[in-house]
N, C-alpha and C positions, 0 to 999 in steps of 0.2 A: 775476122778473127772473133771467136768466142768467148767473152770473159767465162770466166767459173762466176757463179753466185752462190749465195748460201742463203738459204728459202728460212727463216723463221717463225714457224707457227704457236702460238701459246693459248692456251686455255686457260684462266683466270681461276684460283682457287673461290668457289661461294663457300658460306657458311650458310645453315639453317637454324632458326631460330624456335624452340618448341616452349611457348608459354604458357604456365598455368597462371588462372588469374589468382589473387589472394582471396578468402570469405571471410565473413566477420559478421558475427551475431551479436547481440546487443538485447537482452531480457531487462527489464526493471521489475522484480517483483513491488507492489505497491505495500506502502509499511503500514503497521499495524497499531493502529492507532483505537485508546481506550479515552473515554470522554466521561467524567461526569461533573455532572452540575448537580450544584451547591444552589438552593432557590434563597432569595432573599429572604428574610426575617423582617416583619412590621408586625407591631403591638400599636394600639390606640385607645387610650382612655380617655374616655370622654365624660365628662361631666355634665350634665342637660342642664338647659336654661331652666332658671326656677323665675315664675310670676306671683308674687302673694299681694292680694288685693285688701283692702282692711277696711270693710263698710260701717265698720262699729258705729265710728261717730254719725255718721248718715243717716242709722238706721237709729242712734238716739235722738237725731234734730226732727226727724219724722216722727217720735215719736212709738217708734215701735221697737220700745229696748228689747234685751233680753229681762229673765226673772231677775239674776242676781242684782244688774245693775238698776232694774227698776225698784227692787226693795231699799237697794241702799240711798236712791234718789228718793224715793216718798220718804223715808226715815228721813236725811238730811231736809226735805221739805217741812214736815211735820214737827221736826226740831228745830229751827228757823220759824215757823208761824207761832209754836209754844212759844217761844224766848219772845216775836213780838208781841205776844196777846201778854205776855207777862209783863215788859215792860209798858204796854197799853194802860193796865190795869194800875200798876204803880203811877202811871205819871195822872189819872183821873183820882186816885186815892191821895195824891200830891194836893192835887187841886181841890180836892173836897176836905184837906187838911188846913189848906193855907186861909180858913177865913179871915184873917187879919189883912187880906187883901181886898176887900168888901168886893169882890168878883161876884157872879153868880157861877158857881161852876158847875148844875145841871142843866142850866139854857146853853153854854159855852158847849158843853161836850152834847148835847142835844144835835145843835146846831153843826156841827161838825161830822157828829154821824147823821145826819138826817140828810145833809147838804155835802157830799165829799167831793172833793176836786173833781175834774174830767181825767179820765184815763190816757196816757200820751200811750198811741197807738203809730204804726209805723208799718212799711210793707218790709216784709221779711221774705228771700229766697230762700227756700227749703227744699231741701238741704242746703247747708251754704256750700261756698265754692274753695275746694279744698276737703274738704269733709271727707272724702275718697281716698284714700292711703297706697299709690300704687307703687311697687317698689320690684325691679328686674332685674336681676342677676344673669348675663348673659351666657351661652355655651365655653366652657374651657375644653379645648381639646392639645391634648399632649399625644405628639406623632413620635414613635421612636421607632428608627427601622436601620437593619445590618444588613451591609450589601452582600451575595452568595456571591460565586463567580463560578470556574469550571476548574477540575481537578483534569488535565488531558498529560496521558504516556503515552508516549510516540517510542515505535522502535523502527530503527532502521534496515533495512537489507541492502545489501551489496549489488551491486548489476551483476547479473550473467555475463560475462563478457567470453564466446569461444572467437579463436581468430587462429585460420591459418595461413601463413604466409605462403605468400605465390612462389614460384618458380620460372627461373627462366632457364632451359637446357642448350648448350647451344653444340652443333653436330657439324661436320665436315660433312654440304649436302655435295661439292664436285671438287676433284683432286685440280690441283694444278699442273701444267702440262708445257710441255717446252719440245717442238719437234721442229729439227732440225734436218735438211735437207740442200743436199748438194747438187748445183743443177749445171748441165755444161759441160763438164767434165768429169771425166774417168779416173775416180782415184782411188790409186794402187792403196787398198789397206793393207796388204802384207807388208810383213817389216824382216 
């Protein structure tokens, strides 16, 4: 005996997939940047060392004054040797007054100018030490300085930014399918 069967065939519905990919651009213009500089400021006054040397007295212990100071030095000499010739003269007219002292006072004053002491003599450094006047006032310096810096504008720009978004399409690339088939047997489809 034959069964009837019933044969089922099917074909699977696919889809298709159509992709675009997305793009995207990306620019940075670079920004526009102004700079300026400010230089520092420096002033400096400076003062120079001063040296003043003062040979004066040196050059008078040597003996090699100047005019003015050598007039006023033989003056004050010359007035100093008058004043003692003067009182010389008074104290021998003393003694040639005082006879009531039965001296001899032209052998006395004889004897004393004819015979006068030893001179006290001595070694002398010439010039002495010190005599040199040295006196240094050293350099003054006064710094004065203002710091500059930089005046900078910056401006900015925006990115470029283009971007298009992708796509996905999607298609019925095969239908779906259902066939059916009767095997075995003869049947009547009239109704």
């Amino acid at each position: 005996m034959q069964l009837p069967q019933i044969r089922l065939q099917q074909t699977y519905a696919q889809i298709g997939l159509k992709i675009t990919q997305p793009t995207q651009e990306i620019q940075q213009p670079p920004a526009d940047l102004s700079i300026k500089q400010i230089p520092a400021a420096m002033t400096i006054d400076r003062k120079p060392a001063r040296l003043d040397i003062n040979q004066d007295q040196a050059w008078n212990e040597l003996n090699l004054k100047s005019t003015p100071v050598f007039s006023a030095d033989m003056a004050e000499f010359s007035k100093q040797e008058g004043f003692e010739a003067i009182a010389e003269i008074a104290q021998e007219g003393d003694q040639f007054a005082a006879i009531e002292n039965k001296t001899d006072a032209i052998v006395s004053i004889a004897q004393e100018k004819g015979c006068p002491p030893p001179q006290d003599f001595n070694i002398a450094f010439i010039p002495s030490y010190g005599s040199v006047k040295i006196n240094f006032v050293s350099t003054e310096l006064h710094i004065e300085w203002k710091q500059g810096g930089a005046e900078i504008e910056a401006e900015q720009h925006k990115p470029i930014h283009q971007y298009t978004p992708g796509k996905t399409e999607v298609y019925l690339s095969q239908k779906q399918q259902l066939k059916i088939d009767f095997v075995g047997i003869n049947v009547n489809n009239q109704t």
